[in-house]
C-alpha positions as semicolon CSV with decimal commas, in nm:
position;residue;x (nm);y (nm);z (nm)
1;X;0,000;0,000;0,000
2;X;0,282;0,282;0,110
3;X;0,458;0,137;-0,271
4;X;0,105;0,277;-0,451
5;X;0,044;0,559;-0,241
6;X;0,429;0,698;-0,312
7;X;0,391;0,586;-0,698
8;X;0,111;0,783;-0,697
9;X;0,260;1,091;-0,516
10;X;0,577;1,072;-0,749
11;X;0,333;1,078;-1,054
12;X;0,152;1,341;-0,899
13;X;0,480;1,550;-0,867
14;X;0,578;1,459;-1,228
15;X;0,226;1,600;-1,374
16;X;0,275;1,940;-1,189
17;X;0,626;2,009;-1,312
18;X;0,519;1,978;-1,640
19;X;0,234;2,166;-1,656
20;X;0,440;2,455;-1,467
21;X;0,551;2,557;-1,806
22;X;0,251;2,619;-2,011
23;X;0,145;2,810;-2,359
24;X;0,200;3,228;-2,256
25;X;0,214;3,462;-2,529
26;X;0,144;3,764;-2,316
27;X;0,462;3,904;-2,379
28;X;0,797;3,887;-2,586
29;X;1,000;3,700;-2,338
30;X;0,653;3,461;-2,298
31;X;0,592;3,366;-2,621
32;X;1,020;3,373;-2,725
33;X;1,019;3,106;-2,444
34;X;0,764;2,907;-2,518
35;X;0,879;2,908;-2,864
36;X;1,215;2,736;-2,730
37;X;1,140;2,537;-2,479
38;X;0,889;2,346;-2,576
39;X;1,160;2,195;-2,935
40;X;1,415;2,137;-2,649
41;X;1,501;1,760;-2,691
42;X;1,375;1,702;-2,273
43;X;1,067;1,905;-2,296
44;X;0,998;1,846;-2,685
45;X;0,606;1,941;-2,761
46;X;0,636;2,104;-3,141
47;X;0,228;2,147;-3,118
48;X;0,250;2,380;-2,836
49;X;0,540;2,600;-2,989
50;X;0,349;2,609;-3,308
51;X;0,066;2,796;-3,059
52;X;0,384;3,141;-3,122
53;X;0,289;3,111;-3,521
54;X;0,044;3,319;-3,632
55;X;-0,262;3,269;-3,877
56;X;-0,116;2,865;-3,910
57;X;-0,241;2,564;-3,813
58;X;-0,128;2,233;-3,781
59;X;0,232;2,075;-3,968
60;X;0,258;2,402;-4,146
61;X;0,289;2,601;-3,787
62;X;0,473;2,335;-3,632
63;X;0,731;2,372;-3,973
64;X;0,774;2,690;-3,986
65;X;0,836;2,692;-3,574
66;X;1,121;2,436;-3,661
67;X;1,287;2,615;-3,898
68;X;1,292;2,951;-3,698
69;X;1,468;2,763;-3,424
70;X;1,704;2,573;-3,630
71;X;1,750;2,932;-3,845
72;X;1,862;3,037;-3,488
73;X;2,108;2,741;-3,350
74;X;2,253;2,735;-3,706
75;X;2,407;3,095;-3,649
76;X;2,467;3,029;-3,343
77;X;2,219;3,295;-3,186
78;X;2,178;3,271;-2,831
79;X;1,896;3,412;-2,689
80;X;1,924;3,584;-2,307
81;X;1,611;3,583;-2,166
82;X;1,713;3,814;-1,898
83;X;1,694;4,095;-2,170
84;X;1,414;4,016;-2,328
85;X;1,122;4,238;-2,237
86;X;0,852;4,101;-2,006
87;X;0,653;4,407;-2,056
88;X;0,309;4,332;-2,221
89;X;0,248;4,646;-2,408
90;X;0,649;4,673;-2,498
91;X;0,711;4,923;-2,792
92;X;1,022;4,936;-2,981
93;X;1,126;5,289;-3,084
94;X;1,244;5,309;-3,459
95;X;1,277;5,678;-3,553
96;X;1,007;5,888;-3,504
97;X;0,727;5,600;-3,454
98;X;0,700;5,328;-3,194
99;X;0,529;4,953;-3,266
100;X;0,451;4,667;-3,018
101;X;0,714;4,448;-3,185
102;X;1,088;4,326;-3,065
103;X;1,341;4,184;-3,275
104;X;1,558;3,931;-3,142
105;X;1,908;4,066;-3,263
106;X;1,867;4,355;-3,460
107;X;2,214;4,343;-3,625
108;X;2,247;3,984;-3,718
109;X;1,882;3,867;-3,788
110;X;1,674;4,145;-3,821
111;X;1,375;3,970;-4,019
112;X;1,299;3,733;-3,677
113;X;1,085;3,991;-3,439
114;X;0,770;3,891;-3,203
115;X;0,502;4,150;-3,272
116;X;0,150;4,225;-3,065
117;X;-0,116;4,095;-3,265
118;X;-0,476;4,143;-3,077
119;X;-0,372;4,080;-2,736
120;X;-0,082;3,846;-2,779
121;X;0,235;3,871;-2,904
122;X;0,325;3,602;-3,195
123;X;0,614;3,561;-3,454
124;X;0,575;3,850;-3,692
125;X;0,429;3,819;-4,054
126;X;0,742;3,928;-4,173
127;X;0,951;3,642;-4,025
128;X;0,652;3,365;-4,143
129;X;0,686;3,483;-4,481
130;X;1,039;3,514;-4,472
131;X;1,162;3,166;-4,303
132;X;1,151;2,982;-4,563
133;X;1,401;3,137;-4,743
134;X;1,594;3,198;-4,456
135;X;1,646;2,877;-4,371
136;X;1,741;2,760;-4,725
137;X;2,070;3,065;-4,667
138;X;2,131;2,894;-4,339
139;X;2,090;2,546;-4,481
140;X;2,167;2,535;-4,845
141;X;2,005;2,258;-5,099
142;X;2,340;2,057;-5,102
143;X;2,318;1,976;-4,678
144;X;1,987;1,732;-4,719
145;X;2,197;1,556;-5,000
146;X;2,510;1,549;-4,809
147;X;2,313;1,369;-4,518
148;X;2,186;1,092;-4,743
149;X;2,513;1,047;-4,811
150;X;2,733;1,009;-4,522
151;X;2,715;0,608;-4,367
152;X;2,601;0,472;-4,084
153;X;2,935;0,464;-3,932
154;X;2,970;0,860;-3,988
155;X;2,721;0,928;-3,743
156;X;2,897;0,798;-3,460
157;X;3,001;1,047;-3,174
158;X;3,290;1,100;-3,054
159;X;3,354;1,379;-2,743
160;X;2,989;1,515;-2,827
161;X;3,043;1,539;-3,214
162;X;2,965;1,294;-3,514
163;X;3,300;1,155;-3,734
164;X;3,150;1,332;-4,062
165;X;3,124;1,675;-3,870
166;X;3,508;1,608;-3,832
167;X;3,575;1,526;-4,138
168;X;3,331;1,833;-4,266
169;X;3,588;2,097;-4,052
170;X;3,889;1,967;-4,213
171;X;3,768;2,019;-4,551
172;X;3,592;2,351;-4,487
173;X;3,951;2,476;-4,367
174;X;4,132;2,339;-4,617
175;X;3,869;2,512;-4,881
176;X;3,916;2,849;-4,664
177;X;4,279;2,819;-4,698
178;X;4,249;2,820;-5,063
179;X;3,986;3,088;-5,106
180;X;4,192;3,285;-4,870
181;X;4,537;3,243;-5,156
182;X;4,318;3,318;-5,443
183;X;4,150;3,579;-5,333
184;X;4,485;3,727;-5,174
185;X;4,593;3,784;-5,505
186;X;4,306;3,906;-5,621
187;X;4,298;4,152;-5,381
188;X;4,607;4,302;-5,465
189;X;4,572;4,312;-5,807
190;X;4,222;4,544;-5,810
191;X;4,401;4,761;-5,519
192;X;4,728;4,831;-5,731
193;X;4,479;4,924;-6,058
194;X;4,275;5,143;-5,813
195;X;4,590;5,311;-5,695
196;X;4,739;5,362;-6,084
197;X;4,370;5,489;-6,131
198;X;4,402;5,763;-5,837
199;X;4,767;5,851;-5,914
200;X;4,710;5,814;-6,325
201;X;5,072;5,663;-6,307
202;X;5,134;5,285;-6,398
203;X;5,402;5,311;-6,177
204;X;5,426;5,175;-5,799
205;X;5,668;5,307;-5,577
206;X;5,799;5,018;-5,283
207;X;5,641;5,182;-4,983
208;X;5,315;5,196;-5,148
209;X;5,400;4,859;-5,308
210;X;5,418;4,706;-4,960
211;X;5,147;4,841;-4,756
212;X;4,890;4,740;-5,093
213;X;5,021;4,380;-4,978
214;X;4,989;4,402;-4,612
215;X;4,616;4,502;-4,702
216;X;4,533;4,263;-4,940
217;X;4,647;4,022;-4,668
218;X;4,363;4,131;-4,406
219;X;4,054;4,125;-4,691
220;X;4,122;3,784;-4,793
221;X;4,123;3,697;-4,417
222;X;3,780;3,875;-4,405
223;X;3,643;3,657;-4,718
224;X;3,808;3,329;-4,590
225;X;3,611;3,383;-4,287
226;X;3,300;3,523;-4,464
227;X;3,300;3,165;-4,648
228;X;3,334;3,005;-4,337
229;X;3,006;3,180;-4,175
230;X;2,803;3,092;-4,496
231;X;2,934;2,711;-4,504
232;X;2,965;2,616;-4,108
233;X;2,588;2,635;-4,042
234;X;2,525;2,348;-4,227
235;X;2,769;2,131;-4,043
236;X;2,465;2,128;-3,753
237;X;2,640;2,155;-3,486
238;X;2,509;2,211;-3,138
239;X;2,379;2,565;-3,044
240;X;2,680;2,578;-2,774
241;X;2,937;2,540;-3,062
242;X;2,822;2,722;-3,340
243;X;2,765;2,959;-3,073
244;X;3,138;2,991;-2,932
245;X;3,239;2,986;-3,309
246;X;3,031;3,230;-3,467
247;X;3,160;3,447;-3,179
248;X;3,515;3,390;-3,284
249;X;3,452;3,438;-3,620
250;X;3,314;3,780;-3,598
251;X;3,536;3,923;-3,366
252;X;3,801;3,819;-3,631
253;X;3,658;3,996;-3,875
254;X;3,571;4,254;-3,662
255;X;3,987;4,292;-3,584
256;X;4,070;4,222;-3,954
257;X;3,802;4,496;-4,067
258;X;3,982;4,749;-3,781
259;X;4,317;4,611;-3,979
260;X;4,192;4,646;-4,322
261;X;4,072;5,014;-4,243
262;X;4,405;5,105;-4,085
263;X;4,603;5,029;-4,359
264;X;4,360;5,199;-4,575
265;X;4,405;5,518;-4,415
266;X;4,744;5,445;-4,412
267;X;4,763;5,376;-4,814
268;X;4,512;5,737;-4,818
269;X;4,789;5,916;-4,623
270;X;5,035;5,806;-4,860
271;X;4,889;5,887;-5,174
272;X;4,779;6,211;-5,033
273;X;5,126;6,292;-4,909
274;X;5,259;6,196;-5,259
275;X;5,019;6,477;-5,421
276;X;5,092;6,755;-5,175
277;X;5,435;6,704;-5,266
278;X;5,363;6,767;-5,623
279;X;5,241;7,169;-5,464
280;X;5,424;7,463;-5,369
281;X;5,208;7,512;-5,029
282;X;5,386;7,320;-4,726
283;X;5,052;7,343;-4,515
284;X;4,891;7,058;-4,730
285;X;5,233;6,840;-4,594
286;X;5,141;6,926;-4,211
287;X;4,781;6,806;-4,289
288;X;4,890;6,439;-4,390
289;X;5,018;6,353;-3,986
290;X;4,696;6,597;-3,873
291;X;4,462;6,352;-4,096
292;X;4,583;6,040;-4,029
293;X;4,550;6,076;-3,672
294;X;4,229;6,157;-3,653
295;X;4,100;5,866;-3,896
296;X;4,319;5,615;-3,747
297;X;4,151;5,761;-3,416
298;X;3,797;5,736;-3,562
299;X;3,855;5,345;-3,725
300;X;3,962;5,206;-3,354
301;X;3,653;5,381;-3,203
302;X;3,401;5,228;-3,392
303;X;3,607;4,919;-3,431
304;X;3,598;4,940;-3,016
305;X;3,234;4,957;-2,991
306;X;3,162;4,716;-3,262
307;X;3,400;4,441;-3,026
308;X;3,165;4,579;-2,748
309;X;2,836;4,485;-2,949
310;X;2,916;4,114;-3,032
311;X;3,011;4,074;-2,616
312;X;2,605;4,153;-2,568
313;X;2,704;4,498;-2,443
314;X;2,433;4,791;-2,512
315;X;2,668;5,005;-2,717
316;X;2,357;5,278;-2,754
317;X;2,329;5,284;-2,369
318;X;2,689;5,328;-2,391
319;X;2,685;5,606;-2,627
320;X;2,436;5,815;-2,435
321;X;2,661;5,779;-2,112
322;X;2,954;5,906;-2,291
323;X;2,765;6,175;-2,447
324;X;2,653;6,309;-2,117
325;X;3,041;6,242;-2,005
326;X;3,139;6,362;-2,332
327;X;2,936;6,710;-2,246
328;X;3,098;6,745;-1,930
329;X;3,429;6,673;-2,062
330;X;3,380;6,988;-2,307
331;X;3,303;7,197;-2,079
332;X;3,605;7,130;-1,894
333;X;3,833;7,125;-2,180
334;X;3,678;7,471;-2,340
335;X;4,006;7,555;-2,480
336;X;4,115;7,191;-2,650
337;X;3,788;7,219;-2,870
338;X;3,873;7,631;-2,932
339;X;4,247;7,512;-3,048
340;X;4,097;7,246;-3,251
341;X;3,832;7,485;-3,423
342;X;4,118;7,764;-3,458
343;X;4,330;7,455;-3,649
344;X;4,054;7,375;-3,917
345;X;4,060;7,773;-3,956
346;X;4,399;7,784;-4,029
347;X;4,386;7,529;-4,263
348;X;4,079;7,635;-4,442
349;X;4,207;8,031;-4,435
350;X;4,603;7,928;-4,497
351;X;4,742;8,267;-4,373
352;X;5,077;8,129;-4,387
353;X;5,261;7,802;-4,501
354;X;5,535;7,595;-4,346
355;X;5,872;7,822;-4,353
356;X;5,722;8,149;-4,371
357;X;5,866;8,423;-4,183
358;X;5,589;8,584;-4,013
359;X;5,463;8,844;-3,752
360;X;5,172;8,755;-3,501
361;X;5,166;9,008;-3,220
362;X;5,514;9,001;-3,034
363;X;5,638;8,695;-3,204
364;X;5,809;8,719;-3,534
365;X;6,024;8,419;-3,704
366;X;5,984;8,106;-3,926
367;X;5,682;7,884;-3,909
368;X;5,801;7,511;-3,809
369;X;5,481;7,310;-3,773
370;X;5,121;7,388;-3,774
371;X;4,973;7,078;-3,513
372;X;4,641;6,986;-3,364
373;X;4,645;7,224;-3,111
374;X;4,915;7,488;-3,205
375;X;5,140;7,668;-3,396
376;X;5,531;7,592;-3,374
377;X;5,722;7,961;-3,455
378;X;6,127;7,939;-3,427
379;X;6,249;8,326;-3,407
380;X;6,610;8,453;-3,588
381;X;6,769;8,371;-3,257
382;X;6,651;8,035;-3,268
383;X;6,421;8,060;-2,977
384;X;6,077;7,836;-3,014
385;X;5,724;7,957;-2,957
386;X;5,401;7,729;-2,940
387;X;5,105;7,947;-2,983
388;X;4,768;7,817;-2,936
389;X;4,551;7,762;-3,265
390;X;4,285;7,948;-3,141
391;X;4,462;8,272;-3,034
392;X;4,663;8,248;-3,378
393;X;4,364;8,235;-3,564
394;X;4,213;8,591;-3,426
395;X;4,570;8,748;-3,412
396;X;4,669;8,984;-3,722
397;X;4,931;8,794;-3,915
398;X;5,163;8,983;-4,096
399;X;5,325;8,702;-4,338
400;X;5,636;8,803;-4,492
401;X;5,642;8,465;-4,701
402;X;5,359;8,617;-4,923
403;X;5,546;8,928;-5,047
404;X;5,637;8,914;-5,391
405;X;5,979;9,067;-5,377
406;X;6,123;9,203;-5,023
407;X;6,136;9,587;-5,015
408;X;6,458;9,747;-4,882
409;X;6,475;10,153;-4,830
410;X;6,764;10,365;-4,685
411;X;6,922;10,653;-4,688
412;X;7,312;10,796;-4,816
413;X;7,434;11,121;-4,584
414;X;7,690;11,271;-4,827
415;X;7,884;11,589;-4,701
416;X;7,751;11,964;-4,707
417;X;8,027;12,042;-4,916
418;X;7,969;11,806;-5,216
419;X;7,962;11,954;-5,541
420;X;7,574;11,910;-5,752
421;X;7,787;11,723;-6,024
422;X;7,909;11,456;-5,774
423;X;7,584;11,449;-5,599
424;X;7,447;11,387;-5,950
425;X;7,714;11,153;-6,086
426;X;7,687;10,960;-5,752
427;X;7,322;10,898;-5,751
428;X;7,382;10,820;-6,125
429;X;7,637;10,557;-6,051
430;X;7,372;10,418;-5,796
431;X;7,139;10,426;-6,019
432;X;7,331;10,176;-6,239
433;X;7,479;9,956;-5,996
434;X;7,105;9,875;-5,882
435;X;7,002;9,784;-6,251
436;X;7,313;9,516;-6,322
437;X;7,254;9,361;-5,940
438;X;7,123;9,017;-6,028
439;X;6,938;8,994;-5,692
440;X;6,689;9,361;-5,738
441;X;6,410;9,423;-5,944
442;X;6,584;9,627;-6,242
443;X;6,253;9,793;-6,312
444;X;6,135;9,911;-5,976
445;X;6,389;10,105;-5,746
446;X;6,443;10,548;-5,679
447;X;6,788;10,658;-5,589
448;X;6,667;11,050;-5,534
449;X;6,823;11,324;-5,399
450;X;6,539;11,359;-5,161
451;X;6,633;11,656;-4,853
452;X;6,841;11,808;-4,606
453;X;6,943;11,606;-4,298
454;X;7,078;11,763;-3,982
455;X;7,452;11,695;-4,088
456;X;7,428;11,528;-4,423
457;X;7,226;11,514;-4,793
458;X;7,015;11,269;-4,770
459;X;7,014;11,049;-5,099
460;X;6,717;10,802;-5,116
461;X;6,761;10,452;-5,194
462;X;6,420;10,249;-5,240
463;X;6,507;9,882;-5,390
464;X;6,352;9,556;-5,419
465;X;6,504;9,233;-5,397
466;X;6,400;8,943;-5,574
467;X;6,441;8,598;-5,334
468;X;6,250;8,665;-5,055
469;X;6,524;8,426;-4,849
470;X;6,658;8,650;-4,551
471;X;6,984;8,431;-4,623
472;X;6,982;8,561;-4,980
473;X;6,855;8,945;-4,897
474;X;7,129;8,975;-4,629
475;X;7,412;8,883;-4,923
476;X;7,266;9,133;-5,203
477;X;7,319;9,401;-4,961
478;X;7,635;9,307;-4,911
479;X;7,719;9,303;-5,246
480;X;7,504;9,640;-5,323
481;X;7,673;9,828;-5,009
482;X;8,045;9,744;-5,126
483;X;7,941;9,872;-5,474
484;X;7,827;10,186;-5,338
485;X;8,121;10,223;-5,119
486;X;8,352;10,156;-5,371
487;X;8,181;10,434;-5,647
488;X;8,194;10,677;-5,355
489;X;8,559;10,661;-5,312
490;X;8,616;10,646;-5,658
491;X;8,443;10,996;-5,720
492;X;8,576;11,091;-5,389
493;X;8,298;11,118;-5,208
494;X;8,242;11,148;-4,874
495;X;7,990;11,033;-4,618
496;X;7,872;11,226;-4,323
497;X;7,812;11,139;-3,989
498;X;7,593;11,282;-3,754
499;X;7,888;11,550;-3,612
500;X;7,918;11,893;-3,555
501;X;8,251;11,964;-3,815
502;X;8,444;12,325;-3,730
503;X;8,608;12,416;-4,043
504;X;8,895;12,700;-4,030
505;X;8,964;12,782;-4,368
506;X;9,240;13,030;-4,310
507;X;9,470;12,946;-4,069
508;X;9,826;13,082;-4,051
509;X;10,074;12,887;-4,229
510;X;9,785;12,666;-4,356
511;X;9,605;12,615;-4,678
512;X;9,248;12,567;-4,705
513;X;9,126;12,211;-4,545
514;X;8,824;12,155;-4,720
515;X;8,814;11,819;-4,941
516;X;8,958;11,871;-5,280
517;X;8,660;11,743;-5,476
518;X;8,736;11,646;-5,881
519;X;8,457;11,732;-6,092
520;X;8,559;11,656;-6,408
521;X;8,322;11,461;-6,687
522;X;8,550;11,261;-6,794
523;X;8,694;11,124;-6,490
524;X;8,349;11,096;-6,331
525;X;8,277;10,862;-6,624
526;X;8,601;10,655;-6,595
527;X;8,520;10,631;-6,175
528;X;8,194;10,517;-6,281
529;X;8,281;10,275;-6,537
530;X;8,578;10,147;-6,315
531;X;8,324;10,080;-6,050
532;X;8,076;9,896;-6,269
533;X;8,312;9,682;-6,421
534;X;8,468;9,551;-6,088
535;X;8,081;9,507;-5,945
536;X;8,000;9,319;-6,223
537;X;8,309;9,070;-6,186
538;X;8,280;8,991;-5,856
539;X;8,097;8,645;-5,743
540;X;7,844;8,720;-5,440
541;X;7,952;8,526;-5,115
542;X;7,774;8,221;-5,074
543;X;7,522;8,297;-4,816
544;X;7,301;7,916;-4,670
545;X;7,126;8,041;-4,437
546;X;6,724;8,003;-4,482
547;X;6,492;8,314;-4,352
């Protein structure tokens, strides 16, 4: 008697735990779990998870049930309950609009979604009308055939998995290994015609040459593994493995993708390096490191949160904490973002190049490097200034690079006591040595006898050189000083000097002391002539150094 009465408590016990889990489609996680648990192999009841298709009855519902769960274990598409909504009226939010639907993974299966039909919630039309065809991607023609095929003996297990499944991994990575060399080459081939293309040279320089074959390496990875994906499912293997491996295989491509991008920008930088060497602007050569920092920068972001996505992790949750971070951050840093703002002005405005000699407030010298966040200037005496983007951008630049010649203007204090005709044959003799300088503009200069100076006559000299080197200007006056000393002494003229001269002309025993000045025509000429002649045959020193 206590044998039947504990039979009958045990089968009493058994009945209750299995109706615990009955038919609920009140929700998305309700019906998404019913849908499951009732084609697991212990709690297998296809009727009841045919109950989560829609407008079917009978073998057709209980198919097309089937084939949504095998669509899912053959890409290895875990679900986790604990984030599935429980909420009965649940909208999703897509744009503007909201609907009672929810899609299982958005990214990687977006046609499978529950929606609320009436007052349950069902497998959408979308996904009935779609499974079929998604399960012939997932499980091509060829796997039913391949299953007829394989013997008796293939089927047996070994650690979990059947010999043919074995045999099936070998072959797909010996296939993957061969798409992956053919496809290699491939690869490199379109990338060096699209560089040719870009350049419109057939030629390849090394550098170039060898970074086009680091990424060609990386995409054939991407389609090796890309044939894997499409080709594994059918294998049917358990929902643990193809879980673990689908996993693997996307955060490889994930990582080669990252890869294949970095050496894109890479193979950008270079080609745009290669063109702004072609120009006369310098700028366009600080923008190549400026560039390919902030790409590379943007590429291992989104690579980042791409990784973060395939962990399960809410990457738009993410986002909206590191935008509120991201706000406060800006505030705080006020004067990064100004610098960074001030750079793209400088580079959109180009006030200046690299190796200009330029004047912004109290700093005057040669720019070095334009960066992300400021300006390198090296003065004459070698000294370095950084000066923030921002402050250089609203500062009034006087750029000394952009003159067209460089302008130089003096005066010559000859003595009170100069004759006219030396004064004229002097500024005469100027005159000429400015045209036959090879360093000023022949066509553009005065030489004037322009006033009266507190101890001298003050001769004008307005000239314009042609390099606009500082090296180069500081050696042509050189060159154009000697030649006017030299003419001066030849005529015998003398400069003055800011003095106060007492002059006795009569002195006992004396004769007069004022200069004997020569003004003959004819020996003004042969001074002149003497002078031009010598300027003409002298070399100018060699003069390196850079303004």
């Amino acid at each position: 008697m206590k044998k039947v009465i504990a039979l009958l408590y045990f089968f009493s016990f058994f009945t209750n735990a299995q109706e615990q889990v009955t038919v609920d489609l009140s929700s998305p996680k309700s019906t998404i779990y019913t849908h499951i648990y009732f084609l697991q192999e212990d709690s297998y009841q296809p009727k009841k998870a045919a109950k989560t298709i829609y407008g079917l009855d009978g073998n057709e519902a209980i198919e097309k049930a089937i084939k949504i769960k095998k669509v899912l274990d053959g890409k290895g598409l875990y679900i986790d309950f604990n984030k599935v909504p429980i909420a009965k009226n649940y909208k999703d939010s897509i744009g503007y609009a909201s609907y009672n639907k929810y899609v299982l993974f958005p990214q990687r299966m977006p046609k499978i979604y529950v929606e609320k039909i009436e007052n349950n919630w069902y497998y959408s039309t979308e996904t009935i009308a779609s499974i079929d065809e998604l399960y012939e991607e997932v499980f091509p023609w060829y796997v039913s055939k391949l299953q007829n095929l394989i013997p008796v003996s293939g089927h047996k297990k070994a650690f979990g998995v059947e010999l043919w499944q074995f045999v099936a991994v070998i072959i797909l990575l010996v296939l993957s290994f061969l798409v992956f060399i053919i496809f290699k080459k491939i690869a490199f081939t379109i990338l060096q015609r699209i560089q040719h293309y870009i350049t419109k040279s057939n030629h390849t320089n090394i550098e170039v040459k060898t970074v086009l074959k680091k990424l060609a390496h990386p995409i054939s990875l991407v389609i090796a593994l890309k044939f894997v994906d499409i080709i594994f499912p059918s294998l049917q293997f358990s929902l643990t493995i193809n879980k673990w491996v689908f996993l693997s295989i996307n955060i490889a491509e994930t990582v080669f993708w990252i890869y294949v991008f970095l050496k894109l920008v890479k193979v950008i930088m270079q080609l745009y390096k290669e063109l702004t060497e072609k120009t006369h602007s310098k700028l366009d050569d600080q923008l190549v490191p400026i560039l390919n920092n902030l790409l590379t920068g943007v590429v291992v972001i989104f690579g980042f949160f791409k990784v973060l996505g395939l962990f399960g992790v809410d990457t738009t949750t993410m986002l909206a904490g590191a935008t509120i971070g991201g706000l406060a951050f800006a505030l705080a840093s006020q004067d990064t973002v100004k610098n960074f703002i001030g750079t793209v002005a400088i580079f959109l405005d180009k006030p200046f190049h690299i190796g200009d000699w330029i004047s912004a407030g109290e700093v005057t010298g040669t720019v070095e490097e334009v960066g992300f966040r400021s300006t390198r200037v090296r003065a004459a005496d070698t000294t370095v200034f950084q000066i923030p983007n921002s402050k250089l951008s609203e500062m009034v630049i006087n750029n000394s690079g952009l003159r067209l010649y460089r302008r130089y203007n003096t005066n010559l204090g000859l003595r009170y006591d100069t004759p006219p005709e030396l004064i004229e044959a002097f500024v005469n003799g100027v005159r000429i040595i400015i045209k036959e300088h090879p360093e000023t503009k022949s066509d553009s200069y005065n030489v004037e006898f322009t006033g009266f100076g507190d101890s001298a006559l003050l001769i004008m000299m307005n000239v314009y050189f042609k390099s606009l080197a500082w090296g180069t200007e500081q050696s042509s006056k050189h060159r154009l000083h000697m030649a006017i000393i030299k003419l001066a002494a030849e005529l015998g003229v003398e400069f003055a000097f800011p003095s106060t001269t007492v002059t006795i002309e009569q002195f006992a025993g004396n004769g007069n002391l004022s200069p004997k000045y020569n003004t003959d025509k004819e020996k003004i000429n042969n001074s002149i002539d003497k002078v031009l002649t010598a300027f003409k045959n002298d070399a100018p020193p060699e003069n390196t150094a850079e303004s």
